[in-house]
mmCIF file of the protein (N, C-alpha, C, O) and its ligand, coordinates in Angstrom:
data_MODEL
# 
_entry.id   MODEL 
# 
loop_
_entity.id 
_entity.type 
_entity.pdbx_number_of_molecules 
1 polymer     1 
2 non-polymer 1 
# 
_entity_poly.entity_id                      1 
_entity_poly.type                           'polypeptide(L)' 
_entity_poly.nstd_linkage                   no 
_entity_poly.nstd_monomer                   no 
_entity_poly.pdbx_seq_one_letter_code       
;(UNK)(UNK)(UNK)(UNK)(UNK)(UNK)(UNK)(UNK)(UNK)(UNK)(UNK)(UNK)(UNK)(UNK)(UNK)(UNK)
(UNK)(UNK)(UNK)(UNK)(UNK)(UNK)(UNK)(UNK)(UNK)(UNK)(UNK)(UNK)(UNK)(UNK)(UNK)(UNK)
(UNK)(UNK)(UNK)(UNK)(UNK)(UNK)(UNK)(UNK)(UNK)(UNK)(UNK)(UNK)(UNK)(UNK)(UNK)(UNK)
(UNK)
;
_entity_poly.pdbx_seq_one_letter_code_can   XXXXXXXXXXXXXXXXXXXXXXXXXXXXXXXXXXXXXXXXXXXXXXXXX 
_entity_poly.pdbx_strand_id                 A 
# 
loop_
_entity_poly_seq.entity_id 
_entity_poly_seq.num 
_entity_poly_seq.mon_id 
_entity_poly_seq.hetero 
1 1  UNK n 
1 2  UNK n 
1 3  UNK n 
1 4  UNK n 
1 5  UNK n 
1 6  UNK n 
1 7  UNK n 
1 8  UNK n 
1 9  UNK n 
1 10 UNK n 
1 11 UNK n 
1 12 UNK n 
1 13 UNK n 
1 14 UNK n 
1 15 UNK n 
1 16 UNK n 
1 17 UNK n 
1 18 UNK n 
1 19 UNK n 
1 20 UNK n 
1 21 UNK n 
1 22 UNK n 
1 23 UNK n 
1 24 UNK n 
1 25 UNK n 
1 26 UNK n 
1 27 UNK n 
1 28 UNK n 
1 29 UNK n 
1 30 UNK n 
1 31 UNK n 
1 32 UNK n 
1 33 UNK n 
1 34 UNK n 
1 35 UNK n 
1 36 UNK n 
1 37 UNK n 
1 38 UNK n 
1 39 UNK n 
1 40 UNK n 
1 41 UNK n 
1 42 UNK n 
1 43 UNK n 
1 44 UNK n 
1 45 UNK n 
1 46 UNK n 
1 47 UNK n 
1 48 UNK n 
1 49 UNK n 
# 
loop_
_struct_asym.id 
_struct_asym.entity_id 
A 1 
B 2 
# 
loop_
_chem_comp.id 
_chem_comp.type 
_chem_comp.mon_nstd_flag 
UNK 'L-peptide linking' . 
ZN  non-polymer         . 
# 
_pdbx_entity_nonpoly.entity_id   2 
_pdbx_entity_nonpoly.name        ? 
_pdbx_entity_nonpoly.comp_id     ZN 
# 
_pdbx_nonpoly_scheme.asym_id         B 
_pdbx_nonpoly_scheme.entity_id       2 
_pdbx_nonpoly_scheme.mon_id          ZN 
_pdbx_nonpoly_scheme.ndb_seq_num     1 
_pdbx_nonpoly_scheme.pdb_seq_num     101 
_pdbx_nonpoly_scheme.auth_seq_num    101 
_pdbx_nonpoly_scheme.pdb_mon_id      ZN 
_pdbx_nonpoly_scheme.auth_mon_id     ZN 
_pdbx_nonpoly_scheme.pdb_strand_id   A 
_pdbx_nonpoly_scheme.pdb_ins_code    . 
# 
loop_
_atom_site.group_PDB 
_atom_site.id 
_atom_site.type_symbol 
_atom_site.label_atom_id 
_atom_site.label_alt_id 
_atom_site.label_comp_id 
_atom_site.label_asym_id 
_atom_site.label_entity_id 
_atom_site.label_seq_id 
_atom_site.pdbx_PDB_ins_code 
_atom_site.Cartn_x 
_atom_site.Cartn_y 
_atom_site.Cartn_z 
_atom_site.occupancy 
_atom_site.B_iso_or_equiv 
_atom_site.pdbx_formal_charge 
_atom_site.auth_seq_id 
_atom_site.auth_comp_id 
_atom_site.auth_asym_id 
_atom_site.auth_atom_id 
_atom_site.pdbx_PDB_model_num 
ATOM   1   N  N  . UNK A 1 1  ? -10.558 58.588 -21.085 1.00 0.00 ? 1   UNK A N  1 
ATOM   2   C  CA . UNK A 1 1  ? -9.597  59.609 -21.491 1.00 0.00 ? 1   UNK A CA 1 
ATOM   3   C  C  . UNK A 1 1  ? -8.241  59.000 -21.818 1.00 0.00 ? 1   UNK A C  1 
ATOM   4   O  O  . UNK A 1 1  ? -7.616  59.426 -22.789 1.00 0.00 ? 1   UNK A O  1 
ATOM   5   N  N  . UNK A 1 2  ? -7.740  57.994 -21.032 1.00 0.00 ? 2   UNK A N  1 
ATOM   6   C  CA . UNK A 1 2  ? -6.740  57.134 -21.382 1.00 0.00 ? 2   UNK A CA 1 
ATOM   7   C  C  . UNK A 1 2  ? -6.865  56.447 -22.561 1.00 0.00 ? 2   UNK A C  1 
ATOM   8   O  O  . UNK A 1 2  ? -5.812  56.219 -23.156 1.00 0.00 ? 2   UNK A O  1 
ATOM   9   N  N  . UNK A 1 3  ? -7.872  56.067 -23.038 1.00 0.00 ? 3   UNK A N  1 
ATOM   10  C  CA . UNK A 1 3  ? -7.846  55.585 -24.640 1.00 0.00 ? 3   UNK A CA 1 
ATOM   11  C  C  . UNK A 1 3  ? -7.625  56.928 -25.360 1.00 0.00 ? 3   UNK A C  1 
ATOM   12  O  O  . UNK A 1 3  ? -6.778  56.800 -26.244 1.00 0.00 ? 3   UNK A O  1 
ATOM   13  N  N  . UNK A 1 4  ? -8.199  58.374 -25.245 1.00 0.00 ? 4   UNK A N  1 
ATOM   14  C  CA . UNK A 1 4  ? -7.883  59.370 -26.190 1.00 0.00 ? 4   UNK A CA 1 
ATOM   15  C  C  . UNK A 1 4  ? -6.825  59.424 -26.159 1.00 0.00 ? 4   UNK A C  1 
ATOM   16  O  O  . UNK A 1 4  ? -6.345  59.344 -27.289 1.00 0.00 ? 4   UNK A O  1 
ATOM   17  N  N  . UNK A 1 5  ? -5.742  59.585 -24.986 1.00 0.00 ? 5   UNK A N  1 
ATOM   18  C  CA . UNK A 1 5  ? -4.745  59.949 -25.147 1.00 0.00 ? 5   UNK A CA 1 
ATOM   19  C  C  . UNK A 1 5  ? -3.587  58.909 -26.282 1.00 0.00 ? 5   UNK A C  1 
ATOM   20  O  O  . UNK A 1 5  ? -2.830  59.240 -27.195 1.00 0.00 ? 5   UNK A O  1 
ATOM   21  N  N  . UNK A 1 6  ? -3.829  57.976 -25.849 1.00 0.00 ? 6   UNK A N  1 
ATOM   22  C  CA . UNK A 1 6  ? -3.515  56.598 -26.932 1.00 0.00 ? 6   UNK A CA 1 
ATOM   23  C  C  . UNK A 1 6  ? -3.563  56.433 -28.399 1.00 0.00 ? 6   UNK A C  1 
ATOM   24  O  O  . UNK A 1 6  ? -2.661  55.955 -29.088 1.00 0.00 ? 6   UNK A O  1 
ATOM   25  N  N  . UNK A 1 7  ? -5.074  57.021 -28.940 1.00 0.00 ? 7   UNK A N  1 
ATOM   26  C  CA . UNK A 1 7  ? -5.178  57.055 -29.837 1.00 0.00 ? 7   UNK A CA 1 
ATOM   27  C  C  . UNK A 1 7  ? -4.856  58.491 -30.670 1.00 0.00 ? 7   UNK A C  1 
ATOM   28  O  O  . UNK A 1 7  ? -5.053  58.517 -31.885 1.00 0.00 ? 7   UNK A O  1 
ATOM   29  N  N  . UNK A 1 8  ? -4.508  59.317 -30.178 1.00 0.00 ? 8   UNK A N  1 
ATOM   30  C  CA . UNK A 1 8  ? -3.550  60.294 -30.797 1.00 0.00 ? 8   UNK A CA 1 
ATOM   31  C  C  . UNK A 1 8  ? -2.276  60.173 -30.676 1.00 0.00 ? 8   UNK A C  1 
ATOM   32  O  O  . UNK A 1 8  ? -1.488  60.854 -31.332 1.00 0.00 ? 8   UNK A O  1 
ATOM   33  N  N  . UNK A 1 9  ? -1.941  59.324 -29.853 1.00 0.00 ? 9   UNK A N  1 
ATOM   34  C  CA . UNK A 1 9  ? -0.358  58.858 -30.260 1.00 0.00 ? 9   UNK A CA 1 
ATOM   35  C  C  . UNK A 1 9  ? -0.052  58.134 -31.554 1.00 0.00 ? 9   UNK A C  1 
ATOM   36  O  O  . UNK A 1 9  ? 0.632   58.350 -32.555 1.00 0.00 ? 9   UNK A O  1 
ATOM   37  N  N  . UNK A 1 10 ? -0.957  57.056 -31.043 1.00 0.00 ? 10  UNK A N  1 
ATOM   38  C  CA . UNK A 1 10 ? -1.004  55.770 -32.867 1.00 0.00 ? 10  UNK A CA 1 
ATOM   39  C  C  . UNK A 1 10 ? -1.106  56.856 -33.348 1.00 0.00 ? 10  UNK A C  1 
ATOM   40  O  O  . UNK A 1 10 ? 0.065   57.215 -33.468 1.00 0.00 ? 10  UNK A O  1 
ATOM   41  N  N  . UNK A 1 11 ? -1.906  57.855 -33.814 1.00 0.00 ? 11  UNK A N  1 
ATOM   42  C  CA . UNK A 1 11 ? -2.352  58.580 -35.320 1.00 0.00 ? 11  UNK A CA 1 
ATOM   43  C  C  . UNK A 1 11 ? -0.788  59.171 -35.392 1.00 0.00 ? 11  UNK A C  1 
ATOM   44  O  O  . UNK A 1 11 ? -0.074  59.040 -36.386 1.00 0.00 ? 11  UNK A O  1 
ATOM   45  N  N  . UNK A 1 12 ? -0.441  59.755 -34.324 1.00 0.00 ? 12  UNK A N  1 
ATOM   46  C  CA . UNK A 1 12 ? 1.087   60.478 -34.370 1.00 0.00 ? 12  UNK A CA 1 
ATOM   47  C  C  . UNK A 1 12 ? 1.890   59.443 -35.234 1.00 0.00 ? 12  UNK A C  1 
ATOM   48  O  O  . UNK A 1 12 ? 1.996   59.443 -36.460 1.00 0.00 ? 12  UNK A O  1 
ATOM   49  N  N  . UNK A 1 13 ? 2.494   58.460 -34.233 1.00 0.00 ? 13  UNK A N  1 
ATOM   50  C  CA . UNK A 1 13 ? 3.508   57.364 -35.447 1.00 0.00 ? 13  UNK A CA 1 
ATOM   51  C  C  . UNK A 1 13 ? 2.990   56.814 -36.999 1.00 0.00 ? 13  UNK A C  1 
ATOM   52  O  O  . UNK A 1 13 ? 3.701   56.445 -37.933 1.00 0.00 ? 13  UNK A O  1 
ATOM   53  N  N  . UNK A 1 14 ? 1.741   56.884 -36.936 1.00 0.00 ? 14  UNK A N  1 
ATOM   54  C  CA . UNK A 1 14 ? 0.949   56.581 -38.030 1.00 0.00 ? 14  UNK A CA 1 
ATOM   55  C  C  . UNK A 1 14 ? 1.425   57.719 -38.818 1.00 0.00 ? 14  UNK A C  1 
ATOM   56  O  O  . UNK A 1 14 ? 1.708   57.543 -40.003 1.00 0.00 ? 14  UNK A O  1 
ATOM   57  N  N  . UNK A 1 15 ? 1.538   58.872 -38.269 1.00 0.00 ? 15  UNK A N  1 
ATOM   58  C  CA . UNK A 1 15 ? 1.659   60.162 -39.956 1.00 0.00 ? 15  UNK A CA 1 
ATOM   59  C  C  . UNK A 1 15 ? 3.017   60.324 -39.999 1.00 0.00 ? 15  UNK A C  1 
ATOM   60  O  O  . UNK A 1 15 ? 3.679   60.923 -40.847 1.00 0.00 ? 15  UNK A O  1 
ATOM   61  N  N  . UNK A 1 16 ? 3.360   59.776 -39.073 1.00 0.00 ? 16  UNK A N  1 
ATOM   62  C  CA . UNK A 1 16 ? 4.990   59.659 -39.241 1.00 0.00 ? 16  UNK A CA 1 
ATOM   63  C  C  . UNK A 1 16 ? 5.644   58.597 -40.311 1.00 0.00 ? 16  UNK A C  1 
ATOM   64  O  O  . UNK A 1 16 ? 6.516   58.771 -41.162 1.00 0.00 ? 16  UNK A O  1 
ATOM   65  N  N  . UNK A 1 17 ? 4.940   57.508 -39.967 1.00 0.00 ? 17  UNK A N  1 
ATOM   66  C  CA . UNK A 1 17 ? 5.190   56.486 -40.707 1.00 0.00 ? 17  UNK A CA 1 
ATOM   67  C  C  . UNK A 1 17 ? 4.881   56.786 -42.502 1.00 0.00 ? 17  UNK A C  1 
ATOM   68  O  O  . UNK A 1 17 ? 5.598   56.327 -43.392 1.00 0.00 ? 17  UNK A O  1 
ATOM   69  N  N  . UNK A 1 18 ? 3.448   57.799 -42.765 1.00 0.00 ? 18  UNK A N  1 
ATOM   70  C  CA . UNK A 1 18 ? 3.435   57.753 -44.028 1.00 0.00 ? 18  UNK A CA 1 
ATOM   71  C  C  . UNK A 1 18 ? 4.623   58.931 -44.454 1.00 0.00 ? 18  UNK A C  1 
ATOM   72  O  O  . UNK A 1 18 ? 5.383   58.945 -45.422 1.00 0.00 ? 18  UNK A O  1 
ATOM   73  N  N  . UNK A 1 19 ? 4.475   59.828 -43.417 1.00 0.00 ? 19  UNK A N  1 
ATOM   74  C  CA . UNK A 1 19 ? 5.575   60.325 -44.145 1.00 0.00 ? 19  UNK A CA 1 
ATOM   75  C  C  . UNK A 1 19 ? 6.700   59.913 -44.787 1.00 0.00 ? 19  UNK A C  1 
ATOM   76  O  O  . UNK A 1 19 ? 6.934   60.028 -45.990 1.00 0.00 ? 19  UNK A O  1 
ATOM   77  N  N  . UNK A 1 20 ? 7.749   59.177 -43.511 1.00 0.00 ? 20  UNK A N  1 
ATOM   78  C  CA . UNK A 1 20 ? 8.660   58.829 -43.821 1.00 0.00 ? 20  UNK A CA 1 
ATOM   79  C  C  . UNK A 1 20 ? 8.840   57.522 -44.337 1.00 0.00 ? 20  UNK A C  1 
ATOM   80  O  O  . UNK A 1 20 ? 9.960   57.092 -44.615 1.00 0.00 ? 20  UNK A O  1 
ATOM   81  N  N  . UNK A 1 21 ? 7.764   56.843 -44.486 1.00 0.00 ? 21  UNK A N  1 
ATOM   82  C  CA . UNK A 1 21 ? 8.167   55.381 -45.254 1.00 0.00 ? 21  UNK A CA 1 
ATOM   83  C  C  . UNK A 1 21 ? 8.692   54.433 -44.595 1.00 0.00 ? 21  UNK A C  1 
ATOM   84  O  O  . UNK A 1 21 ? 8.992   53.324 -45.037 1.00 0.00 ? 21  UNK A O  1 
ATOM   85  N  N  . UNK A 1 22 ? 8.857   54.931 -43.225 1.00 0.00 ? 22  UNK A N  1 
ATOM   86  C  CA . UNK A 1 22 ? 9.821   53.715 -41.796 1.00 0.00 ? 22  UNK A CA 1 
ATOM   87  C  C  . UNK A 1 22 ? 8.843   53.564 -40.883 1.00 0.00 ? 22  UNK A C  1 
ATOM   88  O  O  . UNK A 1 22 ? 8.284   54.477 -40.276 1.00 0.00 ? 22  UNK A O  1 
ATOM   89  N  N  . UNK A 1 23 ? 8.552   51.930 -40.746 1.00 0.00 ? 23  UNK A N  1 
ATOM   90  C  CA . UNK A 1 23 ? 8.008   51.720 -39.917 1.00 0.00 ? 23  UNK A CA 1 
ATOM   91  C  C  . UNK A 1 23 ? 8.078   52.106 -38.097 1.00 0.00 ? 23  UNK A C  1 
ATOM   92  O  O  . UNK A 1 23 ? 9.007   52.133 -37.290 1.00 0.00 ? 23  UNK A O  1 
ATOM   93  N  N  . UNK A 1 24 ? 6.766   52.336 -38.006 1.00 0.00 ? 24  UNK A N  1 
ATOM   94  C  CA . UNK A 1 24 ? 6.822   52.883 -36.048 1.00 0.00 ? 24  UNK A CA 1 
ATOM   95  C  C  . UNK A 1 24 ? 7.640   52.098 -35.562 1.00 0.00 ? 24  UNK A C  1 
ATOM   96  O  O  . UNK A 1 24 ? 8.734   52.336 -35.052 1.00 0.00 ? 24  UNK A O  1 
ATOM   97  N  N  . UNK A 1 25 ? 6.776   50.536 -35.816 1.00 0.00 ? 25  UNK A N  1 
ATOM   98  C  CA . UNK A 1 25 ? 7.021   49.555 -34.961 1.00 0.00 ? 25  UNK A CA 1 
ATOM   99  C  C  . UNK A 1 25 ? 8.669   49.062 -34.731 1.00 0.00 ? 25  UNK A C  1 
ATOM   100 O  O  . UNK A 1 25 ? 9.194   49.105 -33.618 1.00 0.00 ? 25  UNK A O  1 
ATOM   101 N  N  . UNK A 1 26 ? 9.282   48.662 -35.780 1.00 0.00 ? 26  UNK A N  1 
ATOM   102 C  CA . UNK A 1 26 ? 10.756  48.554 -35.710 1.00 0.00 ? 26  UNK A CA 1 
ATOM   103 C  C  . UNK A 1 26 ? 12.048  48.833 -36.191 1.00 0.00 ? 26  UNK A C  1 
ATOM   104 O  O  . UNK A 1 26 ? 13.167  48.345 -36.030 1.00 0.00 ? 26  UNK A O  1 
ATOM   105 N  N  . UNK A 1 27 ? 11.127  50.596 -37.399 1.00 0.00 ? 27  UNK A N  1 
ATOM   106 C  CA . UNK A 1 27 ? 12.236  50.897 -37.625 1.00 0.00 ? 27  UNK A CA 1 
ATOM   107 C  C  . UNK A 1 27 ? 12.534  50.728 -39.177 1.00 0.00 ? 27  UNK A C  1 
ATOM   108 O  O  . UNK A 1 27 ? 13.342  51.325 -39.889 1.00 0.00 ? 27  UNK A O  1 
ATOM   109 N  N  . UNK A 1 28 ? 11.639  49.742 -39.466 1.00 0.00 ? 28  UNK A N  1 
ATOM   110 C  CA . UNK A 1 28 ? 12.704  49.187 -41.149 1.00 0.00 ? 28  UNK A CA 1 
ATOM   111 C  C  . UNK A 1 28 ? 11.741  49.903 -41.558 1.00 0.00 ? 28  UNK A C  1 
ATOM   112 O  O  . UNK A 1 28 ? 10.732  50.359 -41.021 1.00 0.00 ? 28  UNK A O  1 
ATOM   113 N  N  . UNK A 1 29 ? 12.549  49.982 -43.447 1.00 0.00 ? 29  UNK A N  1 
ATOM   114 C  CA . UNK A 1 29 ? 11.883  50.822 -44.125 1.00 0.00 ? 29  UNK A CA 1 
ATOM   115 C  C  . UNK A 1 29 ? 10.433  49.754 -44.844 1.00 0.00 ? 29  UNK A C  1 
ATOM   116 O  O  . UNK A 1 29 ? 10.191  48.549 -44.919 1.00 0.00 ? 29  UNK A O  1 
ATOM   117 N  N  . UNK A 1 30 ? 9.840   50.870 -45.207 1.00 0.00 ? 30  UNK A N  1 
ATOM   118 C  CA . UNK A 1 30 ? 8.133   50.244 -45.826 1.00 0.00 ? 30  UNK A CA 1 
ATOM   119 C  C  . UNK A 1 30 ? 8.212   50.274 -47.278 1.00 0.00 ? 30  UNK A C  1 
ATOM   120 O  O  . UNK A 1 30 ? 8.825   50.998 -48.062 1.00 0.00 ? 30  UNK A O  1 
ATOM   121 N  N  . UNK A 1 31 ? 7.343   49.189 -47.434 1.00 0.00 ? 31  UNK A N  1 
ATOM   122 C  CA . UNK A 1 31 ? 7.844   48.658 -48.904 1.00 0.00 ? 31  UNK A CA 1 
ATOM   123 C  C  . UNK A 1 31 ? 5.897   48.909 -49.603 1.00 0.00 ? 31  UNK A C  1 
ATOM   124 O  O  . UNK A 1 31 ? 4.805   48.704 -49.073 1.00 0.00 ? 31  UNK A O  1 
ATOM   125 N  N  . UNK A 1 32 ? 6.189   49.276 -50.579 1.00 0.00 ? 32  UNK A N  1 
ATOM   126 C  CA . UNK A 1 32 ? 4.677   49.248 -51.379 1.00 0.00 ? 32  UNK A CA 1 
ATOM   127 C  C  . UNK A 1 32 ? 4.542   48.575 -51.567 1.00 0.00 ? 32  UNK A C  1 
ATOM   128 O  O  . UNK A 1 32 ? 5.400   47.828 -52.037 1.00 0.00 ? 32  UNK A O  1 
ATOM   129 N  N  . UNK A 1 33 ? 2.969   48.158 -51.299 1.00 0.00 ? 33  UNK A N  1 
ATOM   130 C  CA . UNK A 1 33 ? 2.191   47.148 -51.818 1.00 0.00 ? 33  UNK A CA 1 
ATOM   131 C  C  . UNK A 1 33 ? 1.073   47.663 -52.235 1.00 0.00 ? 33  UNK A C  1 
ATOM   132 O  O  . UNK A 1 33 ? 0.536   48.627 -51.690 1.00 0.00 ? 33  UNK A O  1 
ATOM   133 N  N  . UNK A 1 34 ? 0.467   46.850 -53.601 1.00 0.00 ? 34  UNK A N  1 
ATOM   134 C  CA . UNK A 1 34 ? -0.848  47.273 -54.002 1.00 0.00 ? 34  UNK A CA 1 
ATOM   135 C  C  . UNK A 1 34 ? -1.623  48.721 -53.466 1.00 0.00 ? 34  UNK A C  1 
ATOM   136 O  O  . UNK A 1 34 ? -2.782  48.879 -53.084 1.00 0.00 ? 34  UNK A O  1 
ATOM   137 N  N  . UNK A 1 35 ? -0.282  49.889 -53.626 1.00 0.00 ? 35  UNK A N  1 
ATOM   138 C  CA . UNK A 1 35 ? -1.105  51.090 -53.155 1.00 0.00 ? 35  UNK A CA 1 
ATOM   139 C  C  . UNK A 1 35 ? -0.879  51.343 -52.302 1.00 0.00 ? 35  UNK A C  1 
ATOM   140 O  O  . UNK A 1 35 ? -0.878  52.569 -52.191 1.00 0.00 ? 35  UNK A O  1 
ATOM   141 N  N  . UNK A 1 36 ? -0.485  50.528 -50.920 1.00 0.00 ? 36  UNK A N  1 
ATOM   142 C  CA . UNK A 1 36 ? -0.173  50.601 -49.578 1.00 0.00 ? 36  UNK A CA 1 
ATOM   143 C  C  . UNK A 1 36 ? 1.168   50.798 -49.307 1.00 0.00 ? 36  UNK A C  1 
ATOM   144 O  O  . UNK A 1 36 ? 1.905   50.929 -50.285 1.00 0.00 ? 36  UNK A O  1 
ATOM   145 N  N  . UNK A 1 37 ? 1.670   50.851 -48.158 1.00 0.00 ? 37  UNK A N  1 
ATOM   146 C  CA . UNK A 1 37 ? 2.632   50.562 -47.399 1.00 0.00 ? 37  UNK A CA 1 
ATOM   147 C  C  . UNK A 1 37 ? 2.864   49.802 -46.577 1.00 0.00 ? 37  UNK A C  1 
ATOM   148 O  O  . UNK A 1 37 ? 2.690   50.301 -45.465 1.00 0.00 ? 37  UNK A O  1 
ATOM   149 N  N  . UNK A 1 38 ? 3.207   48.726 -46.553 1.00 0.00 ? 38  UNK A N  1 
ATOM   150 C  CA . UNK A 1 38 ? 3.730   47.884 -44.908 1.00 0.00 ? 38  UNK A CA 1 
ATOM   151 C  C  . UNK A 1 38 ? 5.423   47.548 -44.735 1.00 0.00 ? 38  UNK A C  1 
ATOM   152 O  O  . UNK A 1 38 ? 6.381   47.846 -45.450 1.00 0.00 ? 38  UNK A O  1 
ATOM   153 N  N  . UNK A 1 39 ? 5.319   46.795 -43.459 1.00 0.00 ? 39  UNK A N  1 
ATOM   154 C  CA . UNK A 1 39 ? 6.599   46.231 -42.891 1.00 0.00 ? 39  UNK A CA 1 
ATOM   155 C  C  . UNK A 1 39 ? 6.799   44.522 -43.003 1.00 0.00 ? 39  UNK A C  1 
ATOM   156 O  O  . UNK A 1 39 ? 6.214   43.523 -42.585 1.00 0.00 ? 39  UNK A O  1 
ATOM   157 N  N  . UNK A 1 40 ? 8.035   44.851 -43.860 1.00 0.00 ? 40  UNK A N  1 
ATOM   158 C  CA . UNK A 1 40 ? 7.831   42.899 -44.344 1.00 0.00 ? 40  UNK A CA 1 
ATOM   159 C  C  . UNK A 1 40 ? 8.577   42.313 -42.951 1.00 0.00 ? 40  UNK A C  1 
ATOM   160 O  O  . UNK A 1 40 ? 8.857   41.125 -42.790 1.00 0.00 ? 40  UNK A O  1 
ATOM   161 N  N  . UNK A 1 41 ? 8.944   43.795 -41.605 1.00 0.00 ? 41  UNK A N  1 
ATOM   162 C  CA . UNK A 1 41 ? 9.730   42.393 -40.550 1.00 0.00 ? 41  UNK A CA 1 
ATOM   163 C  C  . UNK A 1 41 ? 8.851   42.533 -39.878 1.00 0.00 ? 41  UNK A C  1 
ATOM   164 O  O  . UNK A 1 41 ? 9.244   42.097 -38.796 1.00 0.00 ? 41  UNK A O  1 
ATOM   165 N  N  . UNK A 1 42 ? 7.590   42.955 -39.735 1.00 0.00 ? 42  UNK A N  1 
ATOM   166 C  CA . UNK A 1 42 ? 6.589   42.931 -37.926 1.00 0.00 ? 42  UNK A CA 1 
ATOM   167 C  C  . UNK A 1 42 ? 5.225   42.912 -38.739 1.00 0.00 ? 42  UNK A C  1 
ATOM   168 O  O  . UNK A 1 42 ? 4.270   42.739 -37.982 1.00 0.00 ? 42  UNK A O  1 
ATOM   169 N  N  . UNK A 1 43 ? 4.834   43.058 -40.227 1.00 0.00 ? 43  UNK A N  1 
ATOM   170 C  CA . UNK A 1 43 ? 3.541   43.148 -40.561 1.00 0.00 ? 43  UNK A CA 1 
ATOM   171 C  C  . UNK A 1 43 ? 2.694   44.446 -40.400 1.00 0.00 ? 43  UNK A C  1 
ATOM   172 O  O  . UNK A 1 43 ? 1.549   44.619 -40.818 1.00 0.00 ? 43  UNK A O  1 
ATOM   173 N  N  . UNK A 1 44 ? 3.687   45.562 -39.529 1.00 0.00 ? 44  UNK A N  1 
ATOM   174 C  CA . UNK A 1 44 ? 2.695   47.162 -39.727 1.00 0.00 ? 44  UNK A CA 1 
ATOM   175 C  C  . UNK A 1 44 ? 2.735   47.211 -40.900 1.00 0.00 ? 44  UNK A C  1 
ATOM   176 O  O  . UNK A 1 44 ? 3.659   46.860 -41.634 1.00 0.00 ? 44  UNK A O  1 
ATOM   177 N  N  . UNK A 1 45 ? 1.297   47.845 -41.291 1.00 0.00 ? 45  UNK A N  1 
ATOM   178 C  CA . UNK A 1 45 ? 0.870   48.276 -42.274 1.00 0.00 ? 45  UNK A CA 1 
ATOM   179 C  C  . UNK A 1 45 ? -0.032  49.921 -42.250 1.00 0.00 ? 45  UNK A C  1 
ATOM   180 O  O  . UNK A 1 45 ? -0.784  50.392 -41.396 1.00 0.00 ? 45  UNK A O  1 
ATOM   181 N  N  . UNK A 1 46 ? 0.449   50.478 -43.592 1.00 0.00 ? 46  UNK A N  1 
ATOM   182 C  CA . UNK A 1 46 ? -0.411  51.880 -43.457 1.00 0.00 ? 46  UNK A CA 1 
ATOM   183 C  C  . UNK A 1 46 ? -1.751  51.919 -43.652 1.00 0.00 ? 46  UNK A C  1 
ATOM   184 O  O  . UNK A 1 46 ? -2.470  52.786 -43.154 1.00 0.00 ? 46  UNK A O  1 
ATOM   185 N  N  . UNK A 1 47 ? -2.233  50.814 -44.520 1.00 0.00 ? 47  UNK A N  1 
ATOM   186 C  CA . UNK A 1 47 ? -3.539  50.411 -44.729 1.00 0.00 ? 47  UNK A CA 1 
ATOM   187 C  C  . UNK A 1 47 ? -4.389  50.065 -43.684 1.00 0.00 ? 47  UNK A C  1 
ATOM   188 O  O  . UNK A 1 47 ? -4.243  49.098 -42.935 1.00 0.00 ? 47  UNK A O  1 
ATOM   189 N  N  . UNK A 1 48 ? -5.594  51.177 -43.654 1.00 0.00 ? 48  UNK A N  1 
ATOM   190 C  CA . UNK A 1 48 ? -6.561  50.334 -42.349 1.00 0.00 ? 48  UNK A CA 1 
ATOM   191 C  C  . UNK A 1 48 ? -7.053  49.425 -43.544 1.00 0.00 ? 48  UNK A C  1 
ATOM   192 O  O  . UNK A 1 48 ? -7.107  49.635 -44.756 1.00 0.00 ? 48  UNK A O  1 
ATOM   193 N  N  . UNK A 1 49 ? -7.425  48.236 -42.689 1.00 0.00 ? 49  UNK A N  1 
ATOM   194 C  CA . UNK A 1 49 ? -7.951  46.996 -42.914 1.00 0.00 ? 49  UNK A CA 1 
ATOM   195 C  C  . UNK A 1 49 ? -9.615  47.805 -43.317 1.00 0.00 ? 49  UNK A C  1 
ATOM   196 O  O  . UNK A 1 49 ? -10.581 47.108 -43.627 1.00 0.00 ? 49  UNK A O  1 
HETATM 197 ZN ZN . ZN  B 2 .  ? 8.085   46.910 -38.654 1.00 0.00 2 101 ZN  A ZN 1 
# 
């Protein structure tokens, strides 16, 4: 149950993140790539692998 609760958090900052284009992790803004979104200072990315 401790992993569910976890993994509806990630999904939380995750739809946050596409929304707003700012990364969870530290904040900076997300830059497009090939379709995607990531963070050029920590490597989050919106893309699942
Ligand atoms: Zn980041």
């Amino acid at each position: 149950m401790q992993n569910q609760q976890e993994t509806a958090g990630n999904k939380g900052r995750f739809e946050h993140a596409v929304a707003t284009r700012f990364c969870p992790e530290c904040g900076a803004l997300l830059v497009p790539d090939s379709g995607c979104f990531y963070c050029r200072l920590c490597g989050f990315s919106l893309c699942k692998a």
